[in-house]
C-alpha positions as CSV (number, residue, x, y, z in Angstrom):
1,X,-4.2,16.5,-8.6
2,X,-1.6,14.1,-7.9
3,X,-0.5,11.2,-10.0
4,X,-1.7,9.0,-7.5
5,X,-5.4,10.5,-7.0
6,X,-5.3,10.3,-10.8
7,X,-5.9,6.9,-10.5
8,X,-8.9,7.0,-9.3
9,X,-11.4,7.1,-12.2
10,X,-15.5,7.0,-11.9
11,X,-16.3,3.3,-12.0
12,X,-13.3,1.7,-11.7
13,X,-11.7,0.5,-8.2
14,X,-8.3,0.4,-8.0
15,X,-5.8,-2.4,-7.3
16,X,-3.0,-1.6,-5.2
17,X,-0.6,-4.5,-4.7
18,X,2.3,-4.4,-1.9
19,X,5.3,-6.5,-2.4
20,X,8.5,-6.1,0.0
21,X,11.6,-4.7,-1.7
22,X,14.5,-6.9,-1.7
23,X,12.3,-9.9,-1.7
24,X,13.4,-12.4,-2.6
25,X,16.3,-11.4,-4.1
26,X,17.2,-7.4,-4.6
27,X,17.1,-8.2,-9.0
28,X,13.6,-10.1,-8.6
29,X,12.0,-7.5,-7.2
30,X,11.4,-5.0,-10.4
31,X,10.6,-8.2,-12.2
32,X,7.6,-8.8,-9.6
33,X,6.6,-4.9,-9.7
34,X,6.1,-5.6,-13.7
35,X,4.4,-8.4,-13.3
36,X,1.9,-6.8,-11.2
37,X,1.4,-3.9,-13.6
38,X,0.8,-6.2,-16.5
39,X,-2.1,-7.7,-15.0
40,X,-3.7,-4.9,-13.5
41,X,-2.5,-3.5,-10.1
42,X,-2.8,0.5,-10.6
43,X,-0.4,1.4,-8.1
44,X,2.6,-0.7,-6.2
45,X,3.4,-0.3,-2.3
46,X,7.3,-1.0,-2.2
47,X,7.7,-2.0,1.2
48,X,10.7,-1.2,2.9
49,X,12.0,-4.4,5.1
50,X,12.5,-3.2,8.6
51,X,13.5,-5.3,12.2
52,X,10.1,-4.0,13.7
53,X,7.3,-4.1,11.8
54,X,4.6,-4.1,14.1
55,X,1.8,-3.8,11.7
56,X,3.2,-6.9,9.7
57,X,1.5,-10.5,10.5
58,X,3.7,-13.7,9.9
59,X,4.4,-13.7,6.2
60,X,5.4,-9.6,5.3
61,X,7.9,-10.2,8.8
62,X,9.3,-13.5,7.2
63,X,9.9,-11.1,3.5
64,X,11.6,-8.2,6.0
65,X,13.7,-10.3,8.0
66,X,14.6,-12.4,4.6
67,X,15.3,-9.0,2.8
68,X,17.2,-7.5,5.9
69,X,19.2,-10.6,5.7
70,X,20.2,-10.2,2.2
71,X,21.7,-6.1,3.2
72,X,18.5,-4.4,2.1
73,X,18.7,-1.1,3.3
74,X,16.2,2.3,2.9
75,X,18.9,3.4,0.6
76,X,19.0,-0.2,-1.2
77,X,15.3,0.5,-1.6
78,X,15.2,3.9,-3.2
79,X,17.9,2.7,-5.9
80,X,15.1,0.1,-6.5
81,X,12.2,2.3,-6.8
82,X,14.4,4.4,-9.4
83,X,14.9,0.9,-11.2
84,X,11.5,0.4,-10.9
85,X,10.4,3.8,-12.4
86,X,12.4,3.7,-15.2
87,X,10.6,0.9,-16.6
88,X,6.8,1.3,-15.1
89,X,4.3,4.5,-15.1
90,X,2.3,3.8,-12.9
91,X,2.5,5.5,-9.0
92,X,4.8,4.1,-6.6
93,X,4.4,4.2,-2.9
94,X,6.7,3.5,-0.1
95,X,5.1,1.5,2.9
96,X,7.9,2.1,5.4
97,X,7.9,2.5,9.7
98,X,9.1,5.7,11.0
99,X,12.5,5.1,12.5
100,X,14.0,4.6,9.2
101,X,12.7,7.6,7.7
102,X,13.9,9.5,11.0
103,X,17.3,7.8,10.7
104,X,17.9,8.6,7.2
105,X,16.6,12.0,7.5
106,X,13.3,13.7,7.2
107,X,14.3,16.2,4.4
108,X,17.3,14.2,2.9
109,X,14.7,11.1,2.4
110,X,11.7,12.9,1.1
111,X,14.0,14.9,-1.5
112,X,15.6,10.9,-2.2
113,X,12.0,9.6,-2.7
114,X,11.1,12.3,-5.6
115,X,14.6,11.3,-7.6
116,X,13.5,7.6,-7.1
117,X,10.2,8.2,-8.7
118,X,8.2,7.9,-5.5
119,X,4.8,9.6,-5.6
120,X,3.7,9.0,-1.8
121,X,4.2,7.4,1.7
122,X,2.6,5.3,4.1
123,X,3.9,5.2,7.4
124,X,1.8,3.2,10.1
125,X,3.5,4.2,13.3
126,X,2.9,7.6,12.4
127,X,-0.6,9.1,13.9
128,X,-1.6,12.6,12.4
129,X,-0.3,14.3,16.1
130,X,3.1,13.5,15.5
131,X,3.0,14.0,11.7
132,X,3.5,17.7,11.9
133,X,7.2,17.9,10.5
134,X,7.1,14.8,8.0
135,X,3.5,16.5,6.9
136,X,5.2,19.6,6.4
137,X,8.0,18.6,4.3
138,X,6.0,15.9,2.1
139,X,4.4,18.7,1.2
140,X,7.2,20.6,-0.3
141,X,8.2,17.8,-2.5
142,X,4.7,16.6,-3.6
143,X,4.9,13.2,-2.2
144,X,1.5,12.2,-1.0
145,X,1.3,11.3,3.2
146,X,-1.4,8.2,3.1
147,X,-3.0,8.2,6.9
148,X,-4.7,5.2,8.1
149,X,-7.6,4.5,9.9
150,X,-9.0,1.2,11.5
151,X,-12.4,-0.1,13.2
152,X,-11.7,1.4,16.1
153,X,-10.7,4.8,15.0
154,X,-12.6,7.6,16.8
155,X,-14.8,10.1,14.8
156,X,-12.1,13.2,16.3
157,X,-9.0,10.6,14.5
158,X,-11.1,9.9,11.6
159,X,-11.7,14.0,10.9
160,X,-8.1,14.4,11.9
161,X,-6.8,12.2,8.9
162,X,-9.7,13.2,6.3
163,X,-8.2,16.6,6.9
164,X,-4.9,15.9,6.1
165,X,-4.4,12.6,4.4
166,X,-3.1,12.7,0.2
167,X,-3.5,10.5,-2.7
168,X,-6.0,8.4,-0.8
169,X,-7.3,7.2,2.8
170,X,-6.0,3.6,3.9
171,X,-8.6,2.0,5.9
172,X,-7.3,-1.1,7.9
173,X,-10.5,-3.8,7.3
174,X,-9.7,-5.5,10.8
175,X,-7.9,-4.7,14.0
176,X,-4.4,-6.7,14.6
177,X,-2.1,-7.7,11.7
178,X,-2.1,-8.0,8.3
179,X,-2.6,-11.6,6.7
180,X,-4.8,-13.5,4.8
181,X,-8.4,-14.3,6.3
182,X,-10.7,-16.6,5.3
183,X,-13.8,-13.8,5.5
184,X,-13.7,-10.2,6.1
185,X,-15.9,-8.5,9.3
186,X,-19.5,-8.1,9.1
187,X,-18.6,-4.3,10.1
188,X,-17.0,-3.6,7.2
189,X,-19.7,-1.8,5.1
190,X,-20.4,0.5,8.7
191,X,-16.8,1.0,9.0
192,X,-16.5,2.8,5.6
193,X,-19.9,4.8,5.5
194,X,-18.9,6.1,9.1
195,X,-15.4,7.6,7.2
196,X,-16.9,8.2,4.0
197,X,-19.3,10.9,5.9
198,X,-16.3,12.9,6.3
199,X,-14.0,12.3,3.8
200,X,-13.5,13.5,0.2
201,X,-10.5,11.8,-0.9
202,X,-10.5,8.1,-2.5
203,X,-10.8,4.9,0.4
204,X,-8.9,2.1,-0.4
205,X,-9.3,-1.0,2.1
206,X,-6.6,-3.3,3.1
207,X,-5.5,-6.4,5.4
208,X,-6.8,-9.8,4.8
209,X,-8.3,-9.5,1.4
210,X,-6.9,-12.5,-0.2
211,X,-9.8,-13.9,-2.7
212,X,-11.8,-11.9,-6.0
213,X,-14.9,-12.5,-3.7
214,X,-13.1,-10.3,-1.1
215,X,-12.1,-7.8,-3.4
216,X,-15.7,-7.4,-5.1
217,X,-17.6,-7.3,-2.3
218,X,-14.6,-4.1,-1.3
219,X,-14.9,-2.9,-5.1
220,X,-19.4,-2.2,-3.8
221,X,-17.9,0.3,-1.2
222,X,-14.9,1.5,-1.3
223,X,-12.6,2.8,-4.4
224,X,-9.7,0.5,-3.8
225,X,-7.9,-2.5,-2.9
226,X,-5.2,-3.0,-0.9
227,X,-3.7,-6.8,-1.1
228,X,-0.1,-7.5,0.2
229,X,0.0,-11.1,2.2
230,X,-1.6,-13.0,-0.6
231,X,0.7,-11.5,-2.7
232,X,3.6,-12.1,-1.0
233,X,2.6,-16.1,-0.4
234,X,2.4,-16.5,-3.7
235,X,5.7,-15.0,-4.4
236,X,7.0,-17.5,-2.0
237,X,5.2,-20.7,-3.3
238,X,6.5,-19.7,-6.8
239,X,8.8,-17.8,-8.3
240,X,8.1,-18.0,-11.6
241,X,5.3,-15.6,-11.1
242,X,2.6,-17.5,-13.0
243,X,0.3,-17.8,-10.0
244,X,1.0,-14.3,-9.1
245,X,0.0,-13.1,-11.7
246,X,-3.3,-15.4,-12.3
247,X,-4.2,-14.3,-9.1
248,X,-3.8,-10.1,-9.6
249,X,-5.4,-11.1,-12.8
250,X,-8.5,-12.6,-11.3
251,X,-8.6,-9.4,-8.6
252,X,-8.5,-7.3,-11.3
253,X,-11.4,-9.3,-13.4
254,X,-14.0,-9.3,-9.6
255,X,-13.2,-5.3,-10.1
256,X,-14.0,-5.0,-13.0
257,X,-17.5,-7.2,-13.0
258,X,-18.6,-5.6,-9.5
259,X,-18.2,-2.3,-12.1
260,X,-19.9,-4.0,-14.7
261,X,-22.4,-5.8,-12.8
């Protein structure tokens, strides 16, 4: 079992919270990651900024381009991961695109990502067919390769990453962009019982959940929470961190009570 399967515990859903590394500064970043641990995220996505990020609605591209601006680089964001270890437990992963991973090296960045601390990666321009050598060697160093799947995933792509997907399943809750929404699809419930009838490992649901009643109403189907955007406004608005970490508080507290309830 890896440390980030571990996590995933008989009634309790797990918080995952993303935050972009190098944002907005390269020393506030650790102090966010704690923050987020104190008030209940179970793991931390360490996104690294990149000049493409297709997946990324308005406010993660405004945190890359900010962090890209400010020199932070793949090997910038390793040396913060290892800062970030040295002070926090709980499982790191790194949310990156695939061009930087190709540019820095398949091997030489999978072998960098164990000495930071990393436990897995999620790359979202990388489908399960062209997965085969990053599989391979993620593998060999125990780092955990999260696939995802969306709506419109077909039941051949869906048994394609509950084949192969570690640590856990991300399940994109709309198609487009990441981003804070106002309400989550009516489909969602369908979406997950159509992967969970052929997966085994943990389903954790992501993009647009920006409220506790999002997140308890994911916490009655699925086994984990994904919130990034909401996050990364609130970083923004303040950085102090005190509504930060009201909010992760509060996502932590609809977990708990959907648990409870």
């Amino acid at each position: 079992m890896s440390q980030i399967t571990s996590v995933f515990k008989p009634g309790r859903q797990a918080l995952i919270g993303y935050i972009t590394a190098g944002y907005p500064d390269m020393k506030a970043t650790p102090r966010i990651a704690a923050a987020l641990a104190e008030s209940g995220c179970d793991i931390i996505e360490l996104g690294i900024p990149f000049s493409d990020p297709l997946a990324d609605g308005a406010t993660i591209q405004k945190a890359s381009y900010h962090a890209l601006q400010k020199g932070t680089t793949p090997q910038a964001c390793l040396e913060l991961a290892a800062n970030i270890r040295r002070k926090l437990a709980i499982p790191l992963v790194f949310m990156t695109y695939y061009n930087p991973v190709l540019n820095f090296g398949l091997e030489s960045f999978c072998k960098s990502c164990i000495e930071a601390g990393i436990n897995g990666l999620i790359v979202p321009d990388l489908p399960p067919e062209e997965a085969t050598e990053l599989e391979k060697i993620t593998r060999q160093h125990d780092l955990d390769l999260i696939y995802l799947l969306a709506p419109t995933s077909t039941d051949d792509r869906i048994a394609a990453v509950a084949e192969r997907s570690r640590g856990f399943i991300y399940l994109v809750s709309l198609t487009g962009v990441t981003g804070t929404r106002d309400v989550l699809p009516p489909e969602l419930e369908g979406f997950v019982k159509r992967v969970r009838e052929k997966a085994r490992q943990p389903l954790c649901v992501g993009f647009g959940i920006s409220t506790p009643e999002h997140a308890r109403r994911v916490a009655a189907i699925a086994d984990g929470v994904i919130v990034g955007s909401r996050i990364m406004q609130l970083i923004e608005d303040d950085t102090t961190l005190t509504p930060l970490r009201s909010f992760v508080s509060s996502l932590r507290q609809a977990l708990d009570s959907e648990n409870n309830s």
